[in-house]
N, C-alpha and C positions, 0 to 999 in steps of 0.2 A: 587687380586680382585679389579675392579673401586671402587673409593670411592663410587659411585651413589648405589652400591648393600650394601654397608654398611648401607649408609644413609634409603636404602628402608626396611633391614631387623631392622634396631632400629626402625622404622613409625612403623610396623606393631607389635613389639614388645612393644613399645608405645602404640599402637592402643588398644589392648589388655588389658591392663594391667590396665586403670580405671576399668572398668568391675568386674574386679576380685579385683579391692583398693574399691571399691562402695560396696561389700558383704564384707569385711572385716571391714568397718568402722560402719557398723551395729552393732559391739560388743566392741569397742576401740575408742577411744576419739582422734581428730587427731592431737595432742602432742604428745602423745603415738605411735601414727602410724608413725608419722614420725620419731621418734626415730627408733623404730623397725628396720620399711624402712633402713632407713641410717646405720642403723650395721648389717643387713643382705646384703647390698650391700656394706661394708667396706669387713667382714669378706668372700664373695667372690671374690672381688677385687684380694684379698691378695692371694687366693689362686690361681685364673689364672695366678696372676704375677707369684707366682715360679716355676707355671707348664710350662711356657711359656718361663717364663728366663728375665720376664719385668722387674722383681723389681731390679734398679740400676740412681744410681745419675749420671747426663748428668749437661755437662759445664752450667752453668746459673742456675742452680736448685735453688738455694739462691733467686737471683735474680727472679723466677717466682712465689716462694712462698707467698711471699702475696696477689698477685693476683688470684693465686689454691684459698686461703683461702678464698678471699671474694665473690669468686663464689662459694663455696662451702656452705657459710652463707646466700650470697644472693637467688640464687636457690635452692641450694639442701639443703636448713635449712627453709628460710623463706617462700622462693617461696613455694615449696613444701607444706609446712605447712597451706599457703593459701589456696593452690588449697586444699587441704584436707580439711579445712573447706567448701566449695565451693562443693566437690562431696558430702560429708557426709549429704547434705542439698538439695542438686540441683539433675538435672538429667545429668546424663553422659556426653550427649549430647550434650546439651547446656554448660557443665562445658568445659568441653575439647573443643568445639568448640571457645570459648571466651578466653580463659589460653591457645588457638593455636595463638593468636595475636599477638606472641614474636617475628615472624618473622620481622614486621613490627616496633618493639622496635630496634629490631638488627640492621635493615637497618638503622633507625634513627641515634643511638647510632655510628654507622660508618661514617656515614656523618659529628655528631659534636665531636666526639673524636679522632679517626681515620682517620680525615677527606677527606673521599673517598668522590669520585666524581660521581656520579651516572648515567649511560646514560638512555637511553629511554627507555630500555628494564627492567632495574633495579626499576625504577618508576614505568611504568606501573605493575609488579610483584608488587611492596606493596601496588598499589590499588587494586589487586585481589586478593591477600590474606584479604584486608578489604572485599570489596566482598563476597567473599567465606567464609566468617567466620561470615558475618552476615545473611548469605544464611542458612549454619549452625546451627546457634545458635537458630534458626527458628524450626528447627526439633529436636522431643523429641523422647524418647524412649518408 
């Protein structure tokens, strides 16, 4: 499968899935939620790895682990954790349309860490995802 059909069926599964964190955070506190979240998306992890045959240490594993980890703390602990307070408060809409800005962090974060070089075409994309997100953030549910 292209990676593009990957990419398009997590959007959509993304897409979804405030919606359904927005009616769940109506009874849970989002501490709580994100905990939940994050061991119910451990404890399936774990199980497509052995269905699939993933779970195995590859050369560098050492060496990539602390970097898993503080993506793992920064997105999927804190980040996460934000955006939940942020949906549990806000409208969908506007939450997810404003916590869709990442793209434009990425692009940054590659230029001064990774230090990519960006052409014409990569610029103009992170002004239209600004764009787009403040076109967005404009429309409520």
């Amino acid at each position: 499968m292209k990676p593009e059909v990957y990419a398009l069926m997590a959007a959509v599964l993304w897409g979804i899935t405030p919606v359904i964190e927005k009616i769940g955070l109506k009874s849970m506190n989002p501490l709580v939620a994100t905990i939940v979240r994050s061991l119910a998306a451990v404890a399936f992890l774990a199980a497509l790895g052995v269905a699939v045959g993933e779970l195995r240490w590859e050369p560098g594993f050492k060496k990539a682990l602390p970097y898993m980890i503080s993506g793992g703390i920064l997105a999927g602990g804190l980040g996460l954790y934000l955006y939940y307070l942020g949906l549990r408060s806000g409208d969908p809409g506007r939450v997810v349309a404003v916590s869709s800005t990442y793209p434009l962090f990425t692009f940054l974060a590659a230029v001064l860490v990774l230090h990519r070089r960006p052409g014409p075409d990569a610029i103009l994309g992170a002004v239209l995802v600004v764009i787009g997100v403040m076109l967005l953030a404009r429309y409520t549910v």
